[in-house]
N, C-alpha and C positions, 0 to 999 in steps of 0.2 A: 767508335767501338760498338756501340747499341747497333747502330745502322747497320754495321758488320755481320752483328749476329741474324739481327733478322734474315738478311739478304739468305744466310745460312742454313736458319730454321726454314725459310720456302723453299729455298732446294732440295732441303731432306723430305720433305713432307709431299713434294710432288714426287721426289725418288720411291719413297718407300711407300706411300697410296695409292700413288697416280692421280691424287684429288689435288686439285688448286686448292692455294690456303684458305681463299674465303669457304672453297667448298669443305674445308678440314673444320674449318671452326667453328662453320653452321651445323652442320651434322654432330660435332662434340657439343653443342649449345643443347641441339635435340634430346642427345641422351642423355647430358644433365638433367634437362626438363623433365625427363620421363620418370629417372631413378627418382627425382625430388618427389613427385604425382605417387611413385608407385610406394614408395618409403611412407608419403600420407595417409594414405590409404590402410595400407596395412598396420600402422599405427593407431589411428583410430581403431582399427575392426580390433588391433588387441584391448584397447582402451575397455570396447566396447561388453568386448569377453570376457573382462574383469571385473565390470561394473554387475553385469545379470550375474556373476558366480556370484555377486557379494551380496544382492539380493537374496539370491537363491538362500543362499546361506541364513541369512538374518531373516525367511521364510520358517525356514528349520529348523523351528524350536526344540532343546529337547527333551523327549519323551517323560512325562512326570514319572515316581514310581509308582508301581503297580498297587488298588487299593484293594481289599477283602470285601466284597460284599458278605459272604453267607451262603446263607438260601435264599434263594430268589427263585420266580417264575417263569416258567418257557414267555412268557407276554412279557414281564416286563425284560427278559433276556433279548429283546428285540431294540428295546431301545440302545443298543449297542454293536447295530448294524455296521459302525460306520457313514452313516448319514450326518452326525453329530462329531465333527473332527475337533470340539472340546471333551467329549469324551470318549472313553479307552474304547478299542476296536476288540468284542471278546467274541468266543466260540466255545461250544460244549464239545466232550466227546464223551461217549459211557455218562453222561451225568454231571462229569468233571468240569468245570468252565477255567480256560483258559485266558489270559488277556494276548492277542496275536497283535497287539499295535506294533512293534515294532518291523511286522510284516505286512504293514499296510499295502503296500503294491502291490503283494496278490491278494488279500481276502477283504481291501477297502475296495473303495466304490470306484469301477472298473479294473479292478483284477481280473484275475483268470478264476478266483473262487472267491470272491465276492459272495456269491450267495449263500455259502455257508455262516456265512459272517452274523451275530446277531444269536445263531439258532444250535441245536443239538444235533450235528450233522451226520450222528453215529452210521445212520447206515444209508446215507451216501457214501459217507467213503469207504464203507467194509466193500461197496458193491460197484464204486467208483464212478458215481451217477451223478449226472446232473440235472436228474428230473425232480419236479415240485413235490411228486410223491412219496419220496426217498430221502428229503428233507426233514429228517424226525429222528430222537433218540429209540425209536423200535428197533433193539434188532433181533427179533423173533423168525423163527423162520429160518435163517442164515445159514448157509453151509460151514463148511469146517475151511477151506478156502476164504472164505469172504470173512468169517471170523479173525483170521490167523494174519490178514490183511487190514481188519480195526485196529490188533493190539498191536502190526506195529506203527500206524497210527499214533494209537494213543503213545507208545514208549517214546515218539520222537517230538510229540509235545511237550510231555513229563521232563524231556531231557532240554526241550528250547526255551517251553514257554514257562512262565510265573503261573500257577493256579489260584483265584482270589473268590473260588466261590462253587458251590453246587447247583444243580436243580434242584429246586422241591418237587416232592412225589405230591403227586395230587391224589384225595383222596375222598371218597364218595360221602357224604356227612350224610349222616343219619338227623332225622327231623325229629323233634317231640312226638308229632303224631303217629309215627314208624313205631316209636320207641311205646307207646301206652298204650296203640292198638297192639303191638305182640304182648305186653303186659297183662290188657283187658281179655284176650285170647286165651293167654295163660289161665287166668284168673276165671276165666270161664267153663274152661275144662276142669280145672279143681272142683269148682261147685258140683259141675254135672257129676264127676265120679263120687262128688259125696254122697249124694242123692240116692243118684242109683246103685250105689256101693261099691264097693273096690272092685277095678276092672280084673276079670279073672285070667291072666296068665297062665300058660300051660305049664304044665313041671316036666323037666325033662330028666 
């Protein structure tokens, strides 16, 4: 009966191939072998694609919440260039300091605006510069255009980012000795109009 059938199956198999059976069976051997190769392969490669996602992921810590400094200084406003990926990635506009970490791919280190990063970018971006001198909260000068392009600016940080701090205004200190010579000046002048008597004012 077995014998029967075979006899059977080679005659259908040269009918409908035209391959002799050894030639039918090596060739379906082949593209076993292939499917099995090509099934590894691509198994692994997914293996492989889940393994780096999960890194990736366990990379990805997330974001602490945002902290208040205050006042703080254009100088030490730098130490949050982004150089430091334990600490926040911040940006000034108008004065105001923003924390932009969670947009670190453009304003951390190789973004597209990186270099605002750290600093008081006011008037770069009223004026949409990327030059070192433009780098600065000045925006004196500024047209009505280039204004009206800070504020909205600043409305779409107000509206994204957390605010945790200001610039301080820096401010020219006066010395003792500033302050005693206009005293002693003072104080000089007194004498002499005593002396020589009250200085005489016209009447009008």
């Amino acid at each position: 009966m077995a014998l029967q059938l075979w006899e059977t199956l080679k005659e259908a198999i040269t009918a409908y191939t035209g391959l002799s059976p050894a030639t039918f069976f090596t060739v379906l051997a082949l593209l076993w072998a292939v499917y099995y190769v090509a099934t590894g392969l691509f198994g692994s490669s997914d293996d492989h694609i889940h393994q780096r996602s999960t890194a990736f992921e366990e990379q990805m810590e997330p974001l602490p919440p945002p902290v208040q400094l205050g006042e703080i200084t254009e100088e030490e406003l730098k130490q949050y260039d982004g150089s430091d990926s334990k600490k926040p990635l911040l940006m000034a506009i108008k004065g105001q300091i923003y924390d932009v970490s969670q947009s670190r791919m453009f304003y951390g280190p190789g973004g597209p605006y990186a270099l605002f990063a750290g600093k008081d970018a006011s008037r770069a971006l009223a004026k949409m510069s990327f030059e070192e001198k433009d780098l600065t909260g000045d925006i004196s000068g500024l047209g009505p255009f280039e204004l009206d392009a800070l504020q909205d600016w600043e409305y779409k940080f107000m509206s994204k980012y957390v605010k945790v701090g200001s610039i301080k205004k820096t401010t020219v200190p006066v010395t003792e000795g500033d302050a005693s010579g206009e005293a002693s000046g003072a104080a000089e002048t007194d004498t002499k109009q005593t002396e020589d008597g009250p200085s005489q004012t016209p009447v009008t």
